[in-house]
C-alpha positions as CSV (number, residue, x, y, z in Angstrom):
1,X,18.4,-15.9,-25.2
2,X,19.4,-12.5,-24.1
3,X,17.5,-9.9,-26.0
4,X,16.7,-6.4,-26.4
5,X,13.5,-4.4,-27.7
6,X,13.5,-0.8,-29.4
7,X,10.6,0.6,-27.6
8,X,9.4,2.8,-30.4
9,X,5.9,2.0,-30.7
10,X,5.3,0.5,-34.6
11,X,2.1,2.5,-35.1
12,X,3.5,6.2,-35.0
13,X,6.9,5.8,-33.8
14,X,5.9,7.0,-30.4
15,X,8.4,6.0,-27.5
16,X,6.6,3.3,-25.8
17,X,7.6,3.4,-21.6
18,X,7.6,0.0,-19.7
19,X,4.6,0.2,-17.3
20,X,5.9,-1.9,-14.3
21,X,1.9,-1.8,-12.8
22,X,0.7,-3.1,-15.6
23,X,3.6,-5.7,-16.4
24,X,3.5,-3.9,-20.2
25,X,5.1,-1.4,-22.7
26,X,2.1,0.8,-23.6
27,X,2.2,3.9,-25.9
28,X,1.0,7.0,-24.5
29,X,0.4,8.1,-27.8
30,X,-2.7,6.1,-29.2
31,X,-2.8,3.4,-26.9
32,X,-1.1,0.8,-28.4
33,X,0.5,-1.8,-25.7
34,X,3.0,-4.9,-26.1
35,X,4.5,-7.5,-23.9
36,X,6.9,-8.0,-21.7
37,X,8.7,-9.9,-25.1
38,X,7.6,-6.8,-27.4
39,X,4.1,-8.6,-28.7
40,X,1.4,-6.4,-29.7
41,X,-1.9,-7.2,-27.3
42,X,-3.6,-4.2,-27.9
43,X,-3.6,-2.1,-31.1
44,X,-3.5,0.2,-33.2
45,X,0.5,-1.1,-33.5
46,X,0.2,-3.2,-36.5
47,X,4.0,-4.8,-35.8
48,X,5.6,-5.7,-32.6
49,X,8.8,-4.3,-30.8
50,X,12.0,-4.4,-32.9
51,X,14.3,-6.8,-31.3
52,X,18.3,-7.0,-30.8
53,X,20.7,-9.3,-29.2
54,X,21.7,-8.0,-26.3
55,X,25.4,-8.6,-24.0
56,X,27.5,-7.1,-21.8
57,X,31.1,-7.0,-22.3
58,X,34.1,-7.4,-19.7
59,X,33.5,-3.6,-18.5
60,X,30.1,-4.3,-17.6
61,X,29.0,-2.1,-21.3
62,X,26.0,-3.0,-22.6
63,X,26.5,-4.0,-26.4
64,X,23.3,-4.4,-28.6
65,X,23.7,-6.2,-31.7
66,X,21.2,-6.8,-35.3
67,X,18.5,-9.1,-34.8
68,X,19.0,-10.7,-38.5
69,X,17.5,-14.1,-37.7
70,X,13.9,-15.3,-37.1
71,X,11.3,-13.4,-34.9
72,X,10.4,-16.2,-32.4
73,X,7.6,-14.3,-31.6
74,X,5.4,-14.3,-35.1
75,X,7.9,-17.5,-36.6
76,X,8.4,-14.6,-39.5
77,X,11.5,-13.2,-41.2
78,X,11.9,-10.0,-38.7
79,X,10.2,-6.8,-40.3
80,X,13.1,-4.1,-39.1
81,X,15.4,-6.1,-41.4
């Protein structure tokens, strides 16, 4: 599955930068950090990463789409929806 992540952190709404050292997203704001999938595992972020399908067109575009279906992540109906 090809998927995409809003990196705005679910505690504040604080952008959330992808640290490549530490193979994580973590919030500079309050120190919240998620996954490489968008999994809070550290908090205060109470919800992980939105999520969106994610393809590439004929141009080479990058198209995002609504994640409407299940969050495989928590096995939940997807909070953002």
């Amino acid at each position: 599955e090809s998927y995409g992540l809003n990196a705005v952190c679910t505690h504040l709404g604080c952008v959330v930068p992808w640290s490549a050292p530490n193979n994580k997203f973590m919030c500079p704001c309050h120190g919240s950090q998620y996954s490489a999938e968008g999994a809070v595992v550290r908090g205060p972020a109470p919800l992980p990463l939105a999520l969106a399908h994610c393809e590439t067109d004929a141009s080479g575009a990058i198209i995002f789409k609504p994640w409407t279906e299940i969050d495989f992540r928590t096995e939940k109906k997807a909070w953002w929806n």
